[in-house]
C-alpha positions as CSV (number, residue, x, y, z in Angstrom):
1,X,12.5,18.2,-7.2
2,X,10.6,21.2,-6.6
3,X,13.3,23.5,-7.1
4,X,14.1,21.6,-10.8
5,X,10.4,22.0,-11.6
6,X,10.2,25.4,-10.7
7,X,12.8,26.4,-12.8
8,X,10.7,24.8,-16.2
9,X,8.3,27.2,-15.0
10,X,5.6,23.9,-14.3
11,X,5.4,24.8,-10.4
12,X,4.5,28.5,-9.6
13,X,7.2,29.4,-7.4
14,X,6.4,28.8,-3.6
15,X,3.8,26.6,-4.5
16,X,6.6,23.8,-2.7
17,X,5.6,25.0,0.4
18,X,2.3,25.0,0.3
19,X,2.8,21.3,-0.4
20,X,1.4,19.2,2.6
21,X,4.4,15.9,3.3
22,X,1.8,13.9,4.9
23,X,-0.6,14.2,1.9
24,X,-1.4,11.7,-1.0
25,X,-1.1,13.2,-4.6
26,X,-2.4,11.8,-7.6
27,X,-0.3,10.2,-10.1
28,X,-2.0,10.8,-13.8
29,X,0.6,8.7,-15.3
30,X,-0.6,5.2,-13.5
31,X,-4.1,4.0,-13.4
32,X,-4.6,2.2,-10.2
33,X,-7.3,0.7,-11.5
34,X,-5.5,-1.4,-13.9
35,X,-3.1,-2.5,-11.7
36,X,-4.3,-6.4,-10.9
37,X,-1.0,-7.5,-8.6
38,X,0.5,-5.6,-6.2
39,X,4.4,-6.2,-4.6
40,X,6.2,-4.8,-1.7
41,X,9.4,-4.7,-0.1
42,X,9.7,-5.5,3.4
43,X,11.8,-3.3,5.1
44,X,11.1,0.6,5.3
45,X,8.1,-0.4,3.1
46,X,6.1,-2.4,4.6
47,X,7.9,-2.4,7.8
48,X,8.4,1.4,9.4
49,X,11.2,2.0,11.9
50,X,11.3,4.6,14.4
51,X,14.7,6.6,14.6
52,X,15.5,4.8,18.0
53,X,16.6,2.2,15.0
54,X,19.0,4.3,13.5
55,X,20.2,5.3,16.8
56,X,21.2,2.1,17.8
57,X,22.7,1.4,14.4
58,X,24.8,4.2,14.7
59,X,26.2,4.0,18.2
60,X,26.7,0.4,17.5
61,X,29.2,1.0,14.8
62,X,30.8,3.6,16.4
63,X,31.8,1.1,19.0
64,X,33.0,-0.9,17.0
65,X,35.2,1.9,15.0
66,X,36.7,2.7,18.8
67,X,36.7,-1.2,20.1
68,X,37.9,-2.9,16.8
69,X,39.3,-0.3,14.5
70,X,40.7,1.3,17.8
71,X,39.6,4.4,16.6
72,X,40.1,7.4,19.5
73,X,38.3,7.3,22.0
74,X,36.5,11.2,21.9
75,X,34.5,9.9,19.0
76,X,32.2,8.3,21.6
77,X,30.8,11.9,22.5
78,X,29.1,12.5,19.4
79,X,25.4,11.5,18.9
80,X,22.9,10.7,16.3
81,X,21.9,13.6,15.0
82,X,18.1,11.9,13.1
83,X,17.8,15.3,10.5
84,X,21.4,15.5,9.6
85,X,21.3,13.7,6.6
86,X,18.7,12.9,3.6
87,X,18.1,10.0,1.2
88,X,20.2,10.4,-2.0
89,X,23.0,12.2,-0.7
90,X,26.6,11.2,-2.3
91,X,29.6,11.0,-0.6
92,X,33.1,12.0,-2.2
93,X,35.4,9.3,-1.2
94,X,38.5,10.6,-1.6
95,X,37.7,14.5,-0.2
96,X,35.2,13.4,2.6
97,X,32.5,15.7,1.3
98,X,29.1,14.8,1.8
99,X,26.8,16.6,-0.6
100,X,23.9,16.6,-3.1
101,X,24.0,16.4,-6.6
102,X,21.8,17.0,-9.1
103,X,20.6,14.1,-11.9
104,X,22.7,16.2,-14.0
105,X,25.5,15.8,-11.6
106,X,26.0,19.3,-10.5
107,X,27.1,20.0,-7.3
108,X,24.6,21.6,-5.8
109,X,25.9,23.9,-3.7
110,X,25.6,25.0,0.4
111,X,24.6,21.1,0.5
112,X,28.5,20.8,0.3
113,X,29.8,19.4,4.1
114,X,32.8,18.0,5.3
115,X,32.4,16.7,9.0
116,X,29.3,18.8,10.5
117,X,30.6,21.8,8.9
118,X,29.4,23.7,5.7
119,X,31.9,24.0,2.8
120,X,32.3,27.4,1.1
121,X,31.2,27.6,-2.1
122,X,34.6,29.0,-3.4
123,X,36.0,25.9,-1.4
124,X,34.0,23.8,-3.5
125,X,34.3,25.8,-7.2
126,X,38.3,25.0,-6.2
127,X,37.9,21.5,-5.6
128,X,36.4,20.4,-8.7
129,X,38.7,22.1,-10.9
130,X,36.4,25.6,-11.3
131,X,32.7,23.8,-11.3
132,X,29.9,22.6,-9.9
133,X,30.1,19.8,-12.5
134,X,31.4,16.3,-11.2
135,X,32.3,14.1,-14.6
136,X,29.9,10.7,-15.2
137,X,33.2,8.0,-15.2
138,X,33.3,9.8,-11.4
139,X,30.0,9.5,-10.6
140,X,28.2,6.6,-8.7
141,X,26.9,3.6,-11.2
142,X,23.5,2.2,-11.2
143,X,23.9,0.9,-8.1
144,X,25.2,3.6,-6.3
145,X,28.8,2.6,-6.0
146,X,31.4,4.7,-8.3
147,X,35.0,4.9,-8.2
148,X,35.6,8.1,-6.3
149,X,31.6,8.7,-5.3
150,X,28.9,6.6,-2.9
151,X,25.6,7.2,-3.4
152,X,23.2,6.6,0.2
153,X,20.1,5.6,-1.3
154,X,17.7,3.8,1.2
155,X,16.8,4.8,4.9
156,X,19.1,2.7,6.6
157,X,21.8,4.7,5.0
158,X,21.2,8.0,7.5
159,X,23.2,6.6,10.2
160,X,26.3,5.7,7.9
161,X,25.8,9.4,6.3
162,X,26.0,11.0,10.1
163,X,28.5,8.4,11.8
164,X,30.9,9.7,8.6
165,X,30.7,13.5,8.9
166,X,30.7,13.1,12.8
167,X,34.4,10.9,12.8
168,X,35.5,13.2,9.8
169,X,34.3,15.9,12.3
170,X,36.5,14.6,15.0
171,X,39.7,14.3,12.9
172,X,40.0,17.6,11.7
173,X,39.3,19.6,14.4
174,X,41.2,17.5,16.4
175,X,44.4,17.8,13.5
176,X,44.6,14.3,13.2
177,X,45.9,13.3,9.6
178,X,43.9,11.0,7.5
179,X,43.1,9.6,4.3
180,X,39.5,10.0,4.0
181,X,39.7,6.4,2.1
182,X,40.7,4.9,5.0
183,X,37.8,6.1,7.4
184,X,35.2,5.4,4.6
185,X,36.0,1.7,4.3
186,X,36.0,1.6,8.2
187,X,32.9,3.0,8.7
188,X,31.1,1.2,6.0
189,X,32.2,-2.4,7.1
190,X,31.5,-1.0,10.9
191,X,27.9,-0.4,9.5
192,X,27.5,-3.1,7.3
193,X,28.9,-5.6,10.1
194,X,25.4,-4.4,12.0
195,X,23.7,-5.8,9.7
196,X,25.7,-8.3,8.6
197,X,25.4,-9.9,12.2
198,X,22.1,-9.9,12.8
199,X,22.4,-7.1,15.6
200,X,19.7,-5.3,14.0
201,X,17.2,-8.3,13.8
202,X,17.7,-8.9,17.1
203,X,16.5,-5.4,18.3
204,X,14.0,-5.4,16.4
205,X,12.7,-8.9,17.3
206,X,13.3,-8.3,21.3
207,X,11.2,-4.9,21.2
208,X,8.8,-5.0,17.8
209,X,6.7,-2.4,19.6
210,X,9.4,0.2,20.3
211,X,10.9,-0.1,16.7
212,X,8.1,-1.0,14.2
213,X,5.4,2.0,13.6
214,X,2.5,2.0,12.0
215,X,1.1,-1.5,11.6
216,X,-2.1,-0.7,12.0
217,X,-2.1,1.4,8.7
218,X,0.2,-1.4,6.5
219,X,-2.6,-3.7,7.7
220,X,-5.7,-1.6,6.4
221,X,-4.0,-0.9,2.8
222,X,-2.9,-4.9,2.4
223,X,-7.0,-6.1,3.4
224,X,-8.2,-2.9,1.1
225,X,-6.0,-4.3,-2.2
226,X,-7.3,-8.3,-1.1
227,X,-10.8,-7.2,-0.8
228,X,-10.8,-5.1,-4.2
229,X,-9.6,-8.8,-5.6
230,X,-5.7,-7.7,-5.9
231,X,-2.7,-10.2,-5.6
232,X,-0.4,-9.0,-3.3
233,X,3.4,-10.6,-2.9
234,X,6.2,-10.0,-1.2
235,X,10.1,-9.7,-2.0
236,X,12.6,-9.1,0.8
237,X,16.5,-9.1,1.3
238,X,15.3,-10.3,5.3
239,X,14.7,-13.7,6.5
240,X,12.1,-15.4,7.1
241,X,11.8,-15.1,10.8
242,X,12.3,-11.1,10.8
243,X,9.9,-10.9,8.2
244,X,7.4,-13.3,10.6
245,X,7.4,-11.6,13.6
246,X,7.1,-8.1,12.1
247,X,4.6,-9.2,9.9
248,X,2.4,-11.4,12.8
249,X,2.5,-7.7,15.0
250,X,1.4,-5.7,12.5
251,X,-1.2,-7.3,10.6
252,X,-2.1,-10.8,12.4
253,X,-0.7,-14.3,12.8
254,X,-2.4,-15.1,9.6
255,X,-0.4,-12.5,7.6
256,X,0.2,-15.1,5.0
257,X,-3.5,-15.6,3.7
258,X,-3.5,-12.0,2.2
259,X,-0.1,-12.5,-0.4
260,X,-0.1,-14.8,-2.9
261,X,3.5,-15.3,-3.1
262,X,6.3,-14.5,-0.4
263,X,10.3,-14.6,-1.4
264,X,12.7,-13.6,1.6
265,X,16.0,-13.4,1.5
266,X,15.9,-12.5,-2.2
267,X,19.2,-11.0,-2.8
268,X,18.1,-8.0,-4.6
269,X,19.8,-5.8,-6.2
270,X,21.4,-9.6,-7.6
271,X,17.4,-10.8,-7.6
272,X,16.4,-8.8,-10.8
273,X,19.6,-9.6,-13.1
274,X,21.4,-12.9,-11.8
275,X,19.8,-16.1,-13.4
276,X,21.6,-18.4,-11.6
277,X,19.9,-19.0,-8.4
278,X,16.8,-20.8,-8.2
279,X,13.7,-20.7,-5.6
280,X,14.0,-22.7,-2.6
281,X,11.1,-23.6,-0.4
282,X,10.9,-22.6,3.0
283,X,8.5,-24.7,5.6
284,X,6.5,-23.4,8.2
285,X,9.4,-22.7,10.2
286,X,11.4,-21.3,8.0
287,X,13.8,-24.6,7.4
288,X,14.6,-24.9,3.8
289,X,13.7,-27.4,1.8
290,X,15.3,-29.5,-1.3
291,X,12.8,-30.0,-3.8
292,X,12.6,-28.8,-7.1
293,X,10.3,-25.6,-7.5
294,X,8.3,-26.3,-11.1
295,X,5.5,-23.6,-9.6
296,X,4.9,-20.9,-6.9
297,X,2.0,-21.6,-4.3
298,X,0.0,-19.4,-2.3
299,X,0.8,-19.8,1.1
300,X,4.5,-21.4,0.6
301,X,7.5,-19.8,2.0
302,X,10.3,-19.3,-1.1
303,X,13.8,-18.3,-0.4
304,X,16.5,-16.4,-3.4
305,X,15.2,-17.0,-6.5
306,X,15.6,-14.6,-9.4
307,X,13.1,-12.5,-11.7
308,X,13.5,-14.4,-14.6
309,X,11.7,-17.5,-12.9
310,X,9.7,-15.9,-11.1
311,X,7.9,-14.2,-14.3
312,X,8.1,-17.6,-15.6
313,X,6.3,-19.8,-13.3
314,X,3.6,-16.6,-12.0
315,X,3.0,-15.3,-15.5
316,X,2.8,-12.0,-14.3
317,X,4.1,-9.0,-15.8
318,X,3.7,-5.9,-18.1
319,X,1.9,-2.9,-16.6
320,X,-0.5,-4.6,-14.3
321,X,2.4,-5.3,-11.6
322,X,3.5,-2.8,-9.5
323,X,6.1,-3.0,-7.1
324,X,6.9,-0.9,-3.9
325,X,10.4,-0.2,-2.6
326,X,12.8,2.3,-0.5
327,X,15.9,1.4,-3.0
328,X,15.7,3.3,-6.2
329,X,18.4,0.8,-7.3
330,X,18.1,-2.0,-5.0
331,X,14.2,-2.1,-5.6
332,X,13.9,-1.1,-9.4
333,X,14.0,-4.0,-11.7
């Protein structure tokens, strides 16, 4: 971003690193202040992982590219490599380049890699017909998904962006012929089937102190928003009893008290668009239930669901909601 502002002459130039990561900045165009209800995400919002999470996630699938997909064998040397990759990174399909494009959707180039290895520029300039310039019916849509281009847009996505480049890696210099296809829809259902399973719960719910970081500080901001009188609630793709047990170690067994409505399992990006599924409540345990929602309660348990009912029956919206996420798609309504 700093390189785009730069360039509109609105950033001195090397003002970027001066720029402190671990700082707040001010946002002029929000007033806090008028802000009355507050929303989060779970995961990678609420919830911080360590990288010992993504490590896990990524040697997982790689077992199951050797063990199921009876990929070769060597693959198993390579490791997680945690700064390889960065959120918002796209992924040509069909070449097996892993780069960064611009909101323009310019190439931008020396981010161009395929495997662990830098792509020329020249390389590049020749593999998209002369430019930099990647046409929009290519390009990803809204959700990240295009035809010939994936877009990695949350957190979890940095072991899927490394596990590609490293069998991609192994292939070529090992003069194997593929079609780069082929090992994208491999490794995506080997990552997704992580998920998918519930391996990643699991870890997370046998060691919440090894993978979770940070409660401490998610508790002070959610009692600092209750006691300035702010509504707080919370919508998550996880289930309920992930979302307990995080939620219980970092901020208290009486979590629950401080949001005013909780929706797990929410099925977001679907969530924000699909008007079909209606709120189910959960009891205290997390079993669902089979009445008919007419209103959302403080302190129930609500599973699915979608926007249009839930603006409905809160009678929130407008510019006093804001909403935190990782996803800009997944999370952006």
């Amino acid at each position: 971003m700093c390189a785009t502002l730069n360039n509109l002459e609105l950033i001195p130039p090397g003002i970027c690193n001066l720029l402190n990561p671990a700082n707040i900045y001010s946002n002029n165009e929000v007033n806090l202040g008028n802000i009355e209800i507050y929303g989060f995400d779970y995961d990678y919002t609420l919830a911080q992982y360590s990288n010992l999470l993504h490590t896990m996630i990524f040697n997982t699938a790689r077992e199951i590219l050797i063990d199921q997909y009876k990929y070769p064998e060597g693959i198993r040397k390579y490791e997680y490599q945690p700064n390889f990759a960065i959120r918002g990174l796209h992924y040509d399909v069909r070449k097996g380049f892993l780069m960064k494009i611009d909101a323009f959707h310019y190439v931008q180039l020396g981010t161009v890699y395929r495997g662990l290895s830098p792509v020329p520029d020249e390389e590049v300039f020749q593999m998209y017909d002369g430019t930099q310039h990647v046409p929009l019916h290519r390009m990803s849509d809204f959700y990240g998904k295009g035809p010939t281009m994936k877009q990695f847009m949350d957190i979890f996505s940095l072991p899927e962006m490394t596990l590609l480049s490293c069998v991609n890696d192994y292939f070529i210099n090992h003069s194997i012929e593929y079609d780069p296809v082929h090992l994208f829809r491999d490794v995506s259902d080997a990552v997704t089937s992580v998920h998918v399973k519930g391996m990643m719960y699991n870890w997370i719910e046998q060691d919440l102190e090894k993978y979770i970081l940070h409660g401490d500080e998610t508790y002070a901001v959610l009692n600092r928003l209750v006691n300035n009188g702010k509504k707080l609630f919370l919508i998550t793709n996880s289930p309920f009893n992930f979302v307990d047990k995080g939620m219980k170690h970092m901020v208290g067994k009486d979590w629950r008290d401080l949001f005013d409505l909780v929706i797990v399992q929410a099925d977001k990006p679907g969530f924000f668009t699909d008007k079909r599924k209606p709120f189910r409540r959960l009891d205290d345990t997390g079993v669902l239930q089979w009445d008919k929602i007419n209103r959302l309660e403080k302190g129930k348990m609500y599973k699915q669901g979608n926007l249009f009912d839930f603006l409905r029956l809160t009678g929130w919206g407008g510019s006093k909601v804001l909403y935190f996420g990782d996803h800009l798609y997944s999370d952006l309504a």
